[in-house]
VEXLO-457764 format. One record per residue: residue in three letters; x, y, z of N, C-alpha, C in turn. Coordinates in steps of 0.2 Angstrom, whole numbers, plus 5000, padded with zeros to 4 digits. Layout:
VEXLO-457764
Ala/X/Y/Z/X/Y/Z/X/Y/Z
...
end
This chain:
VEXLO-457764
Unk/5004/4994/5000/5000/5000/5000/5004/5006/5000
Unk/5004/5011/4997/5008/5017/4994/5005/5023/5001
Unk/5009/5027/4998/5006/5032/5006/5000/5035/5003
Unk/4999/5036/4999/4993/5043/4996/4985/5037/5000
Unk/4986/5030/4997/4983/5026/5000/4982/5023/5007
Unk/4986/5025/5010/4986/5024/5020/4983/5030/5021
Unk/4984/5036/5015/4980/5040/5017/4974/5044/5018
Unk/4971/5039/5012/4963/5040/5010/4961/5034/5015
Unk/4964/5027/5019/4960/5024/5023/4960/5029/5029
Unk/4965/5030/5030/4966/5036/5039/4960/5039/5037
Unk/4958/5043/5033/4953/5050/5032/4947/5046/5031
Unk/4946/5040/5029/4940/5036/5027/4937/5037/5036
Unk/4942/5031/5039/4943/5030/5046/4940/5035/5052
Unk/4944/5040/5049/4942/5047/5056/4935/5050/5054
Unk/4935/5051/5045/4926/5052/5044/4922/5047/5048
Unk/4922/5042/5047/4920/5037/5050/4918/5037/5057
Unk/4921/5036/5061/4923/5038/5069/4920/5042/5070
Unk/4921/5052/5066/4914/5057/5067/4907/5056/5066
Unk/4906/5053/5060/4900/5049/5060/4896/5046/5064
Unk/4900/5044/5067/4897/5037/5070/4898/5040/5078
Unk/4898/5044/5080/4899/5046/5086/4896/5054/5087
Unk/4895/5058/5080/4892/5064/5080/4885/5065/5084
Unk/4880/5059/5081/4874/5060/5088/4875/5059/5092
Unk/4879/5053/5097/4881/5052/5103/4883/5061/5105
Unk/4890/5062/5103/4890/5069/5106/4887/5076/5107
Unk/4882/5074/5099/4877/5082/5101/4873/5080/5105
Unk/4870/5075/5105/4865/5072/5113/4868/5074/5118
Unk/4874/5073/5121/4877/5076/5128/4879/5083/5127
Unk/4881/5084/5120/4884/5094/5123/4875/5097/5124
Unk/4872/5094/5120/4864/5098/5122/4862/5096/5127
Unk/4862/5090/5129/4861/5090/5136/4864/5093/5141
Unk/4870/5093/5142/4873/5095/5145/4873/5103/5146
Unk/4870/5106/5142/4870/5114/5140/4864/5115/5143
Unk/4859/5112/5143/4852/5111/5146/4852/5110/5152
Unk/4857/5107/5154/4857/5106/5163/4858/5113/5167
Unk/4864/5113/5163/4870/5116/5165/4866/5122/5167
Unk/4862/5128/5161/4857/5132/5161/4852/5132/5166
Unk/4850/5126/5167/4844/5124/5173/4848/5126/5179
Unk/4855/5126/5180/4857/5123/5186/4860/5131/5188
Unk/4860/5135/5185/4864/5141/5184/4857/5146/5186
Unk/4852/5144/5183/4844/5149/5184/4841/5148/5189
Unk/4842/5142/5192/4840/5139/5201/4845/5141/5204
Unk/4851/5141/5203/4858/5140/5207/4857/5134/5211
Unk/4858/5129/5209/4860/5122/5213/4864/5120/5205
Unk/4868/5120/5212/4877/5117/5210/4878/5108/5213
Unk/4872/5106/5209/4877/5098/5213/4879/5095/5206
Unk/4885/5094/5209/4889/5090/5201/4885/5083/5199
Unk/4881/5081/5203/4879/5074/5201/4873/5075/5198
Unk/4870/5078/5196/4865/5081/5192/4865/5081/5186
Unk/4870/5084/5184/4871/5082/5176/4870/5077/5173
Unk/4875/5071/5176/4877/5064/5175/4871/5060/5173
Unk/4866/5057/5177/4859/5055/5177/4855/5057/5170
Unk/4854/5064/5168/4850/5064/5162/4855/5062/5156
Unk/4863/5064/5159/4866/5062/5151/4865/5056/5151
Unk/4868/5053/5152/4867/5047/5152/4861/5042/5151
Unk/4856/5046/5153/4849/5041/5150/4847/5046/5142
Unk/4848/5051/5142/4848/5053/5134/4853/5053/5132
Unk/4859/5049/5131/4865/5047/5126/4863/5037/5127
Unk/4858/5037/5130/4858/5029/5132/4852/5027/5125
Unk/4847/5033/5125/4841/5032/5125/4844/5035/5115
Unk/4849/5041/5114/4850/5039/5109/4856/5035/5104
Unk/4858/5033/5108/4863/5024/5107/4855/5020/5103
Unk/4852/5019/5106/4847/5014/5104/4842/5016/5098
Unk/4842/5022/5098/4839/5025/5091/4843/5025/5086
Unk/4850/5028/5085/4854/5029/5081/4859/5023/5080
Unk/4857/5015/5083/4862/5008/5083/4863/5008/5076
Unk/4856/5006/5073/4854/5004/5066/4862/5012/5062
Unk/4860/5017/5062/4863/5018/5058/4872/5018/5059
Unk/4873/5018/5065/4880/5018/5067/4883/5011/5064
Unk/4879/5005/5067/4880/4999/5061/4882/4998/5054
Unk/4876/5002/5050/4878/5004/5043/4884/5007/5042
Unk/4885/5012/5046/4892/5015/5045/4899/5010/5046
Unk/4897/5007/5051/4903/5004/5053/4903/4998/5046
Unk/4897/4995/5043/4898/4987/5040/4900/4991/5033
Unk/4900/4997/5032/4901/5002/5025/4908/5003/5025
Unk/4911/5005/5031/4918/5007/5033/4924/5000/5032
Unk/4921/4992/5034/4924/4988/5035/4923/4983/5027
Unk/4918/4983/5024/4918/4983/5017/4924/4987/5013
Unk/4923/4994/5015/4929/4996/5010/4936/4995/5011
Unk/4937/4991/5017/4944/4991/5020/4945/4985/5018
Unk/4937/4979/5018/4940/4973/5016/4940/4971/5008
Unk/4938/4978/5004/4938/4977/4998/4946/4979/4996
Unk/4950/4984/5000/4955/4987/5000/4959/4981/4998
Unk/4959/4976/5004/4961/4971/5007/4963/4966/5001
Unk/4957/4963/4999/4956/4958/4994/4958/4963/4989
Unk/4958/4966/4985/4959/4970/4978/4968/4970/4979
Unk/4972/4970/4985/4978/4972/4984/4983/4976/4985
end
C-alpha cells in the first residue's frame, strides 16, 4: 500500500469515527448545556446532576441511532475489506 493510499484509509477511518459518534455527542453537549442552564437559573450546583440525564439521553440515543452507526461501521469495513482483497 503506497502512502497517498494509507492516506485515503486514515481520512476514510476518522470520517467514519465522526460519523458514527456525532449523535452520541450532540445528545450530551445539548444535554449537557440544558442542565448546566437549569442549574445556573436555580443556582443548585450539585455535580451529580448532570450525570443522570446524560446518560439516560446518550443511552436512549445509542438505541435510536444503533441501526445507523451499524451501517456506517459494515460500510467502513467493506471498504477496507475490499481494500484488502483488491491488493
Amino acid at each position: 500500500m503506497t502512502g497517498p493510499e494509507t492516506l485515503d484509509v486514515a481520512r476514510d477511518a476518522i470520517w467514519t469515527i465522526v460519523i458514527v459518534s456525532g449523535p452520541l455527542m450532540a445528545v450530551g453537549l445539548i444535554v449537557g448545556v440544558a442542565i448546566s442552564l437549569v442549574q445556573a437559573l436555580t443556582q443548585i450546583q450539585e455535580q451529580t446532576l448532570v450525570f443522570v440525564p446524560k446518560i439516560i439521553a446518550m443511552f436512549l440515543t445509542m438505541l435510536i441511532a444503533l441501526p445507523f452507526m451499524a451501517d456506517a461501521l459494515h460500510g467502513q469495513m467493506m471498504r477496507i475489506s475490499s481494500r484488502i482483497i483488491g491488493g
